[in-house]
C-alpha positions as CSV (number, residue, x, y, z in Angstrom):
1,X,0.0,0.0,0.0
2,X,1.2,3.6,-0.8
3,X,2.2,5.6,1.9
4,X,0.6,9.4,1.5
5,X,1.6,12.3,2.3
6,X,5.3,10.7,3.0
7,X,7.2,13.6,3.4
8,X,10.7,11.4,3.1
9,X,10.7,12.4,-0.2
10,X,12.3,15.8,0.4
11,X,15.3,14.4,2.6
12,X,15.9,11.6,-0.3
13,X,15.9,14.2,-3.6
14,X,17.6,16.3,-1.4
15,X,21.1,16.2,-3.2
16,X,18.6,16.7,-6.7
17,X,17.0,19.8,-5.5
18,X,19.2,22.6,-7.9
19,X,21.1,20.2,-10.5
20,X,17.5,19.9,-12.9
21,X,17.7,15.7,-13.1
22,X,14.4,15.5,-11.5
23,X,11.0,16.3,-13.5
24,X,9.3,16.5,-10.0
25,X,12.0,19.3,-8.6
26,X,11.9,21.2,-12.0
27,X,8.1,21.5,-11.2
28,X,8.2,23.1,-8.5
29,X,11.1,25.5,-9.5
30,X,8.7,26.3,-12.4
31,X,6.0,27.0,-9.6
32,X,8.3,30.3,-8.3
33,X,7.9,32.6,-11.0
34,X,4.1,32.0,-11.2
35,X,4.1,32.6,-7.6
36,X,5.6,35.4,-7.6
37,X,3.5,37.0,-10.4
38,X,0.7,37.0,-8.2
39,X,2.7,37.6,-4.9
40,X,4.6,40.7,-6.2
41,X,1.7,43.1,-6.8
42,X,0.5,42.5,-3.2
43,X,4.5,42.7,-1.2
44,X,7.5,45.3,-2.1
45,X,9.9,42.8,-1.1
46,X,12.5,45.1,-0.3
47,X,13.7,44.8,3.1
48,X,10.8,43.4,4.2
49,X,11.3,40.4,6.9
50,X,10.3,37.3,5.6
51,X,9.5,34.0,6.2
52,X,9.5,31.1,3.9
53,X,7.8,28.2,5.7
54,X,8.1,25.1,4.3
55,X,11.1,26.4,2.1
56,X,12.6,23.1,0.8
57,X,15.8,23.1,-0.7
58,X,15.6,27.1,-1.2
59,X,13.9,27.6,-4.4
60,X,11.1,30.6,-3.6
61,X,13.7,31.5,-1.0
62,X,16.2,32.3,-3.2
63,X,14.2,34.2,-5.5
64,X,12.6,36.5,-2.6
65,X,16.7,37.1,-1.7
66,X,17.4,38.3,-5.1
67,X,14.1,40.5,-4.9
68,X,15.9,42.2,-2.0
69,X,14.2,40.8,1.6
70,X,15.7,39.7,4.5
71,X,14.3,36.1,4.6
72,X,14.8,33.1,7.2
73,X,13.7,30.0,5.6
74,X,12.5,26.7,7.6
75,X,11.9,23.3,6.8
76,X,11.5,20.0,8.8
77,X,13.7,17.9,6.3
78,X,17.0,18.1,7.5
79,X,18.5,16.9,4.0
80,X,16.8,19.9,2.5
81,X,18.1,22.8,4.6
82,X,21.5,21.6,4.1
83,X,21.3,21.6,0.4
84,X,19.4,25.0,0.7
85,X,22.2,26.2,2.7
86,X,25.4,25.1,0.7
87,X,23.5,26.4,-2.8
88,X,22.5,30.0,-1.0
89,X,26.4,30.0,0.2
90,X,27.3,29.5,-2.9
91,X,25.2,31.9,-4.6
92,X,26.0,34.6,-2.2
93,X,22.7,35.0,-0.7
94,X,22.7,35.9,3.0
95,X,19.2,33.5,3.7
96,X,19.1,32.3,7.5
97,X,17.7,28.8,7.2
98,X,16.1,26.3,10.1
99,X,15.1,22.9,10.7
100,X,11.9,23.0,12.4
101,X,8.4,22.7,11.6
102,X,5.1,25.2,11.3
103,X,3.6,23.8,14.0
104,X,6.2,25.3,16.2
105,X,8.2,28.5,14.7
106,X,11.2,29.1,16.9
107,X,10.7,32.8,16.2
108,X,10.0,35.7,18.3
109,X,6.4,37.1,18.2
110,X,5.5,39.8,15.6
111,X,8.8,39.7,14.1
112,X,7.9,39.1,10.1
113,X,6.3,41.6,7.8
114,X,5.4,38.3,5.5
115,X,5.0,34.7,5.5
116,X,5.1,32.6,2.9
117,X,3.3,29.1,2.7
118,X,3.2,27.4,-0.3
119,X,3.2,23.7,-1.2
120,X,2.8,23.3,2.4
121,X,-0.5,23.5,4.4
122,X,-1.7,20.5,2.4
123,X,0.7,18.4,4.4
124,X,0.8,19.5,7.6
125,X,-0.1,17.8,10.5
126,X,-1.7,20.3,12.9
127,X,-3.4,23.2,10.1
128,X,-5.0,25.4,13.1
129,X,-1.6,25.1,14.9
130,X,0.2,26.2,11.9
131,X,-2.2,29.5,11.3
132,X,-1.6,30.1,15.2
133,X,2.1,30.5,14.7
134,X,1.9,32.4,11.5
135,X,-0.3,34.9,13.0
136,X,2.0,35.2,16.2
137,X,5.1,36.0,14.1
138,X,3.5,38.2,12.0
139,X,3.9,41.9,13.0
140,X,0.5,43.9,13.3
141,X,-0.6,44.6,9.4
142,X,1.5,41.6,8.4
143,X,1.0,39.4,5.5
144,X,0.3,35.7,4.7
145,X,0.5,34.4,1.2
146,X,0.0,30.8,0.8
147,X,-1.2,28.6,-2.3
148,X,-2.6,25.1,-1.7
149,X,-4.5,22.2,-3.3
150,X,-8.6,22.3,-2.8
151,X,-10.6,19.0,-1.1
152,X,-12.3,17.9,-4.6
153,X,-13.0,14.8,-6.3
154,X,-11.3,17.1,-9.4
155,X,-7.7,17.7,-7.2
156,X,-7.8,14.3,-6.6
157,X,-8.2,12.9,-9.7
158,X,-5.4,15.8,-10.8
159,X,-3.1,15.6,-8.3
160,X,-2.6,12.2,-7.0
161,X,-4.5,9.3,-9.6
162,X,-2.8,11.6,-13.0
163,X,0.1,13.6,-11.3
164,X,1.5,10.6,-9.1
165,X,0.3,7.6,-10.9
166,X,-0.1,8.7,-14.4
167,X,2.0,11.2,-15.6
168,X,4.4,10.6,-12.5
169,X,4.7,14.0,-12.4
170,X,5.7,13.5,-8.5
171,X,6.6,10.8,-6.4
172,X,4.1,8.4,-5.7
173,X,2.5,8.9,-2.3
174,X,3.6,12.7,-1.9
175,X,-0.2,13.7,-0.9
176,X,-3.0,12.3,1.1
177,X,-6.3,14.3,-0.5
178,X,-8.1,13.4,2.7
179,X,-5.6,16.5,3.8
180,X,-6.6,18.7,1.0
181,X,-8.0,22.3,2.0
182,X,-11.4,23.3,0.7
183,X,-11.3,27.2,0.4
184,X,-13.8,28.2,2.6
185,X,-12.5,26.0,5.5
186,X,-9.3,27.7,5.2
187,X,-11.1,30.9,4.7
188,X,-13.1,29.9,8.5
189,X,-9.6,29.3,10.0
190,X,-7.9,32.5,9.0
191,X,-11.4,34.7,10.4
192,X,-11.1,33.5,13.1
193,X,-7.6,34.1,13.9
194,X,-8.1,37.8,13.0
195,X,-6.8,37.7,9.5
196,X,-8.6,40.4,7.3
197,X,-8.5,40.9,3.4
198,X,-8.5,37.5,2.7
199,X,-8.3,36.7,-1.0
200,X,-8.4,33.5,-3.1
201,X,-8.0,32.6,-6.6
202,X,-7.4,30.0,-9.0
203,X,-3.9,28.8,-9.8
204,X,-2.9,25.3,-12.1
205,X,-1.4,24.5,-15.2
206,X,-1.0,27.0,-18.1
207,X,1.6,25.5,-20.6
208,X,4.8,23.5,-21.4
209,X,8.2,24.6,-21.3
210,X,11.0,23.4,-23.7
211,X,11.9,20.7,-21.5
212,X,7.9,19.6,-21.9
213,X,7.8,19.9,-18.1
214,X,4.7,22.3,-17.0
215,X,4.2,26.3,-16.2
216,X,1.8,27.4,-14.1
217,X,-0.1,30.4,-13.6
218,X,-3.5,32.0,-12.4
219,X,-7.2,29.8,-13.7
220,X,-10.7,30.9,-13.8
221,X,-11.3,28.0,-11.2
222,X,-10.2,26.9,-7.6
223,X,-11.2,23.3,-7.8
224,X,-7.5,21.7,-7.9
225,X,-5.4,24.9,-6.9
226,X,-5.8,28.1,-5.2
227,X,-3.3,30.7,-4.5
228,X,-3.7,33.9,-1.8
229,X,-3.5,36.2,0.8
230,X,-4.2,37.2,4.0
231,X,-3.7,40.5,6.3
């Protein structure tokens, strides 16, 4: 029987993450840009405090660095961070990276201006816990962009039977859908925790590359993917 959600994966590619040999890791790298389309007309990186939670092996990051923000980075695979760490060395970005886990952010209260969650609250095990630390490091008037994958028949089918089994577009077992987010529960959650402004839309597949390996970008529909923000 598959094991879901197995988050093993990220410690075992970890030596892949930057050298482009796996289709899976080139996905996600193909993920940041489209990200940051949507994320850059909400946050003037500049010197902003940041947090990527859930950063992997350093790909968004990276990219935030370059934009100009002072980011700390964590991640619970161990194999990860120290990838993230040698390739940011080398790369001359000054990125303060962590092992540790959303549940519980070793992080002084209200000291971000933005967190970043993405690929990540579909896999956690504690999702109030999570959205209890996020709002606790995040200074008054602070933002929380996240993207996610929505609770449907749809992103099932999409996601795990056609992305894992099919098209094998990531390792088999990397999600559980039972721990898929519908929209309006995470909506409930971040109400209730004080978050204002909240905004959703969709976000998927828009094209191939030249490697044939997919591009992503905003969709008229949240029923696989959703990307947003919260103040």
């Amino acid at each position: 029987m598959t094991l879901r959600n197995d988050l093993t994966i990220y410690d075992r590619y970890a030596k892949h993450w930057w050298d482009g040999s796996q289709r899976w890791l080139r996905t996600l790298q193909n993920l940041v840009p489209a990200r940051l389309k949507y994320f850059d007309a909400i946050v003037d990186w500049k010197g902003k405090t940041v947090l990527d939670l859930g950063c992997g092996g350093g790909f968004m990051a990276e990219a935030l660095a370059m934009r100009g923000a002072i980011v700390t980075a964590i991640d619970p695979a161990a194999g990860a961070i120290d990838i993230a760490k040698r390739h940011a060395a080398e790369q001359g970005h000054a990125i303060r990276y962590f092992v540790g886990s959303g549940e519980s952010l070793a992080l002084d209260d209200q000291c971000m201006d933005c967190v970043v969650c993405v690929d990540v609250l579909e896999h956690v095990s504690d999702l109030g816990r999570v959205l209890d630390e996020v709002r606790r490091v995040l200074k008054p008037g602070g933002v929380f962009l996240f993207d996610t994958i929505n609770r449907t028949l749809f992103a099932t089918l999409a996601v795990v039977h056609f992305g894992e089994t099919v098209l094998r577009l990531l390792p088999k077992g990397t999600h559980d859908p039972a721990m898929f987010i519908k929209p309006r529960h995470l909506n409930a959650l971040l109400t209730s925790r004080g978050f204002e402004d909240i905004k959703m839309t969709g976000f998927g597949p828009r094209g191939i590359d030249r490697r044939f390996d997919i591009t992503f970008g905003r969709v008229p529909m949240l029923s696989v993917m959703y990307i947003g923000y919260a103040r």
